[in-house]
C-alpha atoms as one frame of an Amber mdcrd trajectory, in Angstrom:
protein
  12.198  30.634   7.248  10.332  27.875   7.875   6.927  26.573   7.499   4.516
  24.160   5.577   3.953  23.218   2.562   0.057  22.925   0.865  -0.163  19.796
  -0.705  -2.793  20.418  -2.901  -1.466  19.413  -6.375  -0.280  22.484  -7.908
   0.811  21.090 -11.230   4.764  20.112 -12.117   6.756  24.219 -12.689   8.064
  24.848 -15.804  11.833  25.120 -15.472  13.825  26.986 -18.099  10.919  27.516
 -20.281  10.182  23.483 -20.518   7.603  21.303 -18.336   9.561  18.793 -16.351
   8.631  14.960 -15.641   8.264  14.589 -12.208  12.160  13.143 -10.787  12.904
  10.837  -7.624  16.420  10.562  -6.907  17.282   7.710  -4.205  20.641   7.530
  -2.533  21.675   4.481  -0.894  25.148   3.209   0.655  26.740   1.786   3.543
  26.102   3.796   6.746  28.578   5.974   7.333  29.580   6.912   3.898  27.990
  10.298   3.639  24.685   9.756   1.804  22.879  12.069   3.763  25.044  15.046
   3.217  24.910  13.823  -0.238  20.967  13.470  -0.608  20.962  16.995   1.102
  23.307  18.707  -1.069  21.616  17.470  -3.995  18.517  19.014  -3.079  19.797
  21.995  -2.385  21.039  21.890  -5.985  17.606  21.050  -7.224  16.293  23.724
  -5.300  18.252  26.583  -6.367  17.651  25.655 -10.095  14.067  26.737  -9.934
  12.750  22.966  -8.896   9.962  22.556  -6.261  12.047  19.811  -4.336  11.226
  17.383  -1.659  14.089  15.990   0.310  12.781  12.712   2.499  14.481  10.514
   4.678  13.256   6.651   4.960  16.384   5.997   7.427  14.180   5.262  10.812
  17.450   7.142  12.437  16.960  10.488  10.586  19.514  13.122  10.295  18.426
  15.582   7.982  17.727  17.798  10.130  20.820  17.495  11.691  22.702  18.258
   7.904  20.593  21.562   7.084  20.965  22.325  11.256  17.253  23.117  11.006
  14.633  21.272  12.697  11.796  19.087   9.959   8.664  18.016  10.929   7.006
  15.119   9.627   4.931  17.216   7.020   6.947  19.201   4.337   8.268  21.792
   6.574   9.838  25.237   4.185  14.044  24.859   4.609  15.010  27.316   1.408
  13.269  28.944  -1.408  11.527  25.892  -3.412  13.072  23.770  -0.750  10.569
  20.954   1.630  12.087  19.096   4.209  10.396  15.864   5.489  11.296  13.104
   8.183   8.411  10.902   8.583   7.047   9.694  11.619   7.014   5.993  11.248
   5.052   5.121  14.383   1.965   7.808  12.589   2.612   6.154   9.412   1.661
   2.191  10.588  -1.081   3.772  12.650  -2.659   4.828   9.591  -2.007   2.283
   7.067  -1.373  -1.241   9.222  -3.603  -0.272  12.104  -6.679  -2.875  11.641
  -4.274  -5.711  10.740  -1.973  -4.956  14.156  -4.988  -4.664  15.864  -5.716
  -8.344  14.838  -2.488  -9.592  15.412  -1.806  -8.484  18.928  -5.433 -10.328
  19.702  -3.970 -13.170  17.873  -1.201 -13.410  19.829  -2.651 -12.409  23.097
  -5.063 -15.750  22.842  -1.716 -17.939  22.694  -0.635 -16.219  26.250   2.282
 -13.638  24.406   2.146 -10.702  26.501   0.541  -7.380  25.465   4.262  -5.504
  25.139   5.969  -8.864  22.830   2.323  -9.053  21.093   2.509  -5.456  19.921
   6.166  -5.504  18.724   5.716  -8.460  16.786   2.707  -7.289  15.076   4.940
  -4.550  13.022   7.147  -6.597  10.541  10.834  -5.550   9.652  11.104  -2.864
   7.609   7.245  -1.643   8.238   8.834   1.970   8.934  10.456   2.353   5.834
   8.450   0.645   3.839   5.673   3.169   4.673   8.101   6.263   4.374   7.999
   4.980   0.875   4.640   5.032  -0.146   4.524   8.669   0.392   6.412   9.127
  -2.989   3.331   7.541  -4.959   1.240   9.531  -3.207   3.232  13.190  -3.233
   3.874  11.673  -7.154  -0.520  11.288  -7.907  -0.639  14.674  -6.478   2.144
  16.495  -8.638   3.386  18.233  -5.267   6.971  18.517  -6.413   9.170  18.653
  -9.621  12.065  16.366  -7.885  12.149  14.208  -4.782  14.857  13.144  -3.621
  14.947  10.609  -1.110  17.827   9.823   1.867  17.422   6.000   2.096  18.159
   3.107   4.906  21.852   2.013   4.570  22.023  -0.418   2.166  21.297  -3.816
   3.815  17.930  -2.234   4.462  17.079  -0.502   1.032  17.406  -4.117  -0.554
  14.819  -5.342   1.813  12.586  -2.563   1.432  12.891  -2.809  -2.368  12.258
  -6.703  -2.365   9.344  -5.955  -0.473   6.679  -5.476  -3.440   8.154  -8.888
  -4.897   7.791 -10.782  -1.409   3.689  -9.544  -0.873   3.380 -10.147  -4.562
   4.363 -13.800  -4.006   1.641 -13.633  -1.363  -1.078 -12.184  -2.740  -0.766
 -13.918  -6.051  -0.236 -17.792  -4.373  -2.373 -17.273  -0.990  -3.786 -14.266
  -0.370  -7.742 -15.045  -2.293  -7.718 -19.117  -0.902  -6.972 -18.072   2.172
  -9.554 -15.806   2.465 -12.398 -17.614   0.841 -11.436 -20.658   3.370 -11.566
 -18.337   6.227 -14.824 -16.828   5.027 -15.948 -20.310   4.991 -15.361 -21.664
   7.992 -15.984 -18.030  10.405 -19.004 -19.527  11.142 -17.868 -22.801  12.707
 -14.831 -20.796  14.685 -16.206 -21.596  18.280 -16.199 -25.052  17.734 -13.168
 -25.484  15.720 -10.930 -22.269  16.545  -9.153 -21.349  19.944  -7.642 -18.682
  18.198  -9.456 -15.672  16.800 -10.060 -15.577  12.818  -9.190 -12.334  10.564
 -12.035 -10.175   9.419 -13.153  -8.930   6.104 -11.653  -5.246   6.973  -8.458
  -7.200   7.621  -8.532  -8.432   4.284  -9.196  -5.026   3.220  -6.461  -3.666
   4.326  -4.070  -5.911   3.281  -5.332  -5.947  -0.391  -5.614  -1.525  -0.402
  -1.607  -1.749   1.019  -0.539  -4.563  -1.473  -2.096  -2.226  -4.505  -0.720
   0.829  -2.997   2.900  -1.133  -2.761   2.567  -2.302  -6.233   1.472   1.516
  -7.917   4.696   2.731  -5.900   7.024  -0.437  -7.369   5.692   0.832 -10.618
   6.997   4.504 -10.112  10.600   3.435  -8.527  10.851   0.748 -11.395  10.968
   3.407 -14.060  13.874   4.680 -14.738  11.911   7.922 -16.764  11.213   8.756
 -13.304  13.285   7.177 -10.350  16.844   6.800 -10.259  18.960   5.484  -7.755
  22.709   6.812  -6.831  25.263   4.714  -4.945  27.523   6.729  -2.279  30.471
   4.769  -1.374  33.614   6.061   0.223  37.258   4.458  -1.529  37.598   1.733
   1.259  38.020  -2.093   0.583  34.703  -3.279   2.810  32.819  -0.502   1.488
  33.553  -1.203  -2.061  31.925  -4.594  -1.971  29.229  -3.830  -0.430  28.339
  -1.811  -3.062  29.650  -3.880  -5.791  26.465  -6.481  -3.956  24.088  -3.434
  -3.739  24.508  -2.997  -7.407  24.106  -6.261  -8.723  21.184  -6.831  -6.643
  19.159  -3.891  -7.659  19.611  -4.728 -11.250  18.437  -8.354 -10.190  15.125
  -6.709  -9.199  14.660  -4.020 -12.434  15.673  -0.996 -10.640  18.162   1.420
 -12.519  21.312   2.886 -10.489  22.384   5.595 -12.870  25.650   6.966 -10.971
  28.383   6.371  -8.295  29.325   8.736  -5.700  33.171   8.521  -4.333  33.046
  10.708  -0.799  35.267  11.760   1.278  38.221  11.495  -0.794  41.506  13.107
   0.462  42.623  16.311  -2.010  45.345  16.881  -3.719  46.362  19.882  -1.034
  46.854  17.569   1.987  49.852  17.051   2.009  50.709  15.767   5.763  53.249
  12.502   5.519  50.721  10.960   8.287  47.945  10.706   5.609  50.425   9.268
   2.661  49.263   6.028   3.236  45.209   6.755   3.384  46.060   8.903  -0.129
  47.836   5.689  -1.552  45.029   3.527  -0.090  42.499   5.894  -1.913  44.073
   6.304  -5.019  44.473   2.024  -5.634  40.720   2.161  -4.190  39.303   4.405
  -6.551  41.404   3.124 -10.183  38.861  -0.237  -8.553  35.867   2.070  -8.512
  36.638   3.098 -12.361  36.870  -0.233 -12.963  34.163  -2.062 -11.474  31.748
   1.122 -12.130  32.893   2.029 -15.880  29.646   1.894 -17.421  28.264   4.162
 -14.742  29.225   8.136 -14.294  31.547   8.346 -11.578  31.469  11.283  -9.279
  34.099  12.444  -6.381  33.616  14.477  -3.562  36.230  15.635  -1.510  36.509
  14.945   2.275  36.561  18.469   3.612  38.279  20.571   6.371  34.545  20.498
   9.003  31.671  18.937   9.070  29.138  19.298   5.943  26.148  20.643   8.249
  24.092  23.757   7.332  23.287  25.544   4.013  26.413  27.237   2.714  28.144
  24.129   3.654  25.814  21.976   1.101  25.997  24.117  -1.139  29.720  23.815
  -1.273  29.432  20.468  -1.827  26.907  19.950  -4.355  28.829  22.895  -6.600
  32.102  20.524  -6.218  29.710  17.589  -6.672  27.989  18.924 -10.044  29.632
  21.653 -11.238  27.372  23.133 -13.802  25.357  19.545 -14.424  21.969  19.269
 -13.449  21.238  16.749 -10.997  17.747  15.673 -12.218  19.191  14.927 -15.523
  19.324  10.708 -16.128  23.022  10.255 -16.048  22.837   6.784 -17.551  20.739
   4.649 -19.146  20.881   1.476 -17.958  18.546  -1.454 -18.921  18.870  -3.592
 -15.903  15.959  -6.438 -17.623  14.884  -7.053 -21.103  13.574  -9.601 -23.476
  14.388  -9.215 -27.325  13.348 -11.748 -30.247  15.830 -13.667 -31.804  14.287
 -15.529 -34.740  11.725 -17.653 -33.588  12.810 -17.704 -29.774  12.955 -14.951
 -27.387  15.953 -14.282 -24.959  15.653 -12.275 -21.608  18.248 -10.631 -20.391
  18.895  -9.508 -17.333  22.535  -7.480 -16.625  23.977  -9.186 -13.312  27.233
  -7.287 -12.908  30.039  -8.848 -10.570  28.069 -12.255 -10.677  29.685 -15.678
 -11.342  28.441 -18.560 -13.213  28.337 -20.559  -9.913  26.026 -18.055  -8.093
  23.099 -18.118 -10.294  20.536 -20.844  -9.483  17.535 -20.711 -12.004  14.191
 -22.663 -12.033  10.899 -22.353 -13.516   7.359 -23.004 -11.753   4.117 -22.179
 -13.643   4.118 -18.857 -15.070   7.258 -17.558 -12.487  10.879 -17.466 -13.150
  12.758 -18.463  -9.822  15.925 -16.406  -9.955  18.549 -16.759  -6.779  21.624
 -14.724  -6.635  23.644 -15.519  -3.815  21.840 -14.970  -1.043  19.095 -12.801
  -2.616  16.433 -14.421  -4.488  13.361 -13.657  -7.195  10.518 -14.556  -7.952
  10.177 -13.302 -11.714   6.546 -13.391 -13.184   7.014 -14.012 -16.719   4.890
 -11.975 -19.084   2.333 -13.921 -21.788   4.610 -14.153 -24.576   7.069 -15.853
 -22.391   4.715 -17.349 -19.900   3.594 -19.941 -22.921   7.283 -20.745 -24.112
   9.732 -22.571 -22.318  13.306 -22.004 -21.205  15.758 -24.257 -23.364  18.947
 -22.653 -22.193  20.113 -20.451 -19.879  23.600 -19.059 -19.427  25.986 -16.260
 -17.860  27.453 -14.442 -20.702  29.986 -11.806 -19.132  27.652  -9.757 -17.162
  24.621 -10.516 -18.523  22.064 -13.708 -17.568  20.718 -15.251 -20.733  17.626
 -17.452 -21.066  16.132 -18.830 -23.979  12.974 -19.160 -24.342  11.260 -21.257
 -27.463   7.918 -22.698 -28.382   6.530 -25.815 -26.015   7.460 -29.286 -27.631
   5.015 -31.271 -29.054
């Protein structure tokens, strides 16, 4: 059965006799791991516990249609009872949210002699596709569409990016964004004498400002962890391991809370073939590593199984060995990835920076930001007023937590 579903906001369902807050559920992990069968599986789950449920894919290569073995369209097309599939067309998606400020760009590059083909590619940033396949959770979340999204993400290289995004515009708009247009605005009227290259309009301007507040609205939803929580799918191999170990400490270093880990594809107990001895050993010493880097987090193991994980009673199999009886939307941690606490007349703000060592932490403060750089990643942290005034007088890794001081401005 398949069909569409009218967005029109129908209210969040009552579930179990209770009114639900509305859930988003990311999974993220190296490609290859699984995370689609995973983000499938889970909906399924959702689904057939009386939640309206959204699955999504932002990975520009989508496959969940290829996991339920069912096409999706790129509006919530009807898989299973309370069940919406949804791969979204990127190419519609910058068309109606970037298309005045391509337009502009390809003219822009067009005066400086790049051809109309390079001019058009290069007026669509990285990460534009996904980045857009995001916003639609703000806006199925203003319209109360569903009780639980939950979303198949980029691999994770490309999830980071996407999720620095907001901080990287915000940079932008806060430090250039208004100067550069009133200087623009200034000197339109001169452009034929001074300019060989075309200027920006106002309804470029526009558009940039309407994204950057959209962008912002839809930080604000994935940033709480009431609402959004994102799941880590690794499989128990050395390269995949670190990855996520990175993955992890770089979400916390932007505020967003990962509230499980997914082991996949793990050998069971029943195979019992000498050829796979070794992988089992290999597996074993790889997931007593998972336990230990992941304690704080719940741990959950999925089994590699006999056939492919592709149709409904297959996810279904896998989300009952995945669950059991739990409910997926329920917050299965509660991490605090950022806060600030008073200690006598200073403040201290925390921020938990798991497999992090001192030597990878560079920290500096300009104006009213906190410049924070872990390894390669780095963050611009606006400080809020109470710290904003103060001053940092120390500033130190204590286990897996970055500690600054903050204390009133010397006289």
């Amino acid at each position: 059965m398949k069909g569409r579903h009218n967005l029109a906001g129908e209210g969040r369902k009552a579930v179990k006799g209770s009114v639900i807050a509305m859930r988003v559920l990311l999974y993220t992990g190296k490609g290859g791991v699984g995370k689609t069968s995973v983000s499938a599986a889970t909906a399924l789950w959702c689904a057939e516990r009386g939640y309206r449920t959204l699955v999504m894919s932002t990975d520009p290569a989508h496959s969940l249609a290829d996991s339920f073995a069912q096409p999706i369209g790129s509006e919530p097309t009807l898989l299973a009872n309370n069940l919406w599939g949804l791969e979204i067309d990127p190419f519609r998606e910058i068309e109606e949210n970037w298309a005045t400020v391509k337009d502009y760009l390809v003219t822009l590059f067009a005066s400086q002699g790049v051809s109309d083909i390079v001019a058009e590619e290069l007026s669509i940033l990285p990460g534009m596709d996904e980045l857009f396949s995001l916003l639609k959770i703000r806006q199925f979340y203003e319209r109360n569409a569903y009780d639980v999204i939950v979303v198949d993400c980029a691999p994770t290289g490309a999830t980071l990016r996407l999720l620095h995004f907001p901080e990287m515009i915000g940079w932008y708009m806060r430090r250039l964004f208004h100067v550069e247009r009133k200087v623009v605005s200034a000197i339109r009227r001169f452009r034929d004498e001074l300019f060989s290259v075309p200027l920006p309009g106002e309804e470029v301007y526009d558009t940039v400002e309407r994204l950057y507040k959209r962008i912002s609205e839809m930080k604000a939803v994935l940033a709480d962890p009431e609402v959004t929580s994102i799941r880590l799918v690794l499989n128990p191999e050395k390269m995949v391991i670190e990855e996520t170990r990175r993955a992890y400490t770089y979400l916390n270093l932007f505020g967003f809370v990962c509230d499980a880990v997914i082991a996949n594809k793990v050998l069971p107990d029943e195979v019992t073939d000498r050829y796979f001895e070794r992988w089992k050993a290999s597996q074993r010493r790889y997931l007593e590593e998972v336990e230990a880097s992941f304690g704080d987090l719940p741990i959950f193991r999925v089994r590699l199984y006999e056939q492919e994980v592709v149709g409904v009673e297959a996810l279904r199999r896998m989300a009952a060995d995945l669950y059991g009886d739990r409910d997926p939307t329920e917050r299965l941690a509660k991490g605090e990835p950022l806060r600030i606490r008073k200690r006598g007349d200073d403040y201290l703000l925390e921020l938990h920076l798991p497999f992090t060592q001192k030597g990878e932490v560079h920290l500096r403060r300009k104006g009213d930001e906190l410049i924070l750089r872990v390894g390669a990643i780095k963050r611009h942290l606006v400080l809020p007023h109470i710290l904003a005034k103060r001053e940092v007088k120390e500033a130190r890794m204590d286990g897996e937590w970055l500690r600054v001081r903050f204390a009133e401005k010397s006289r």
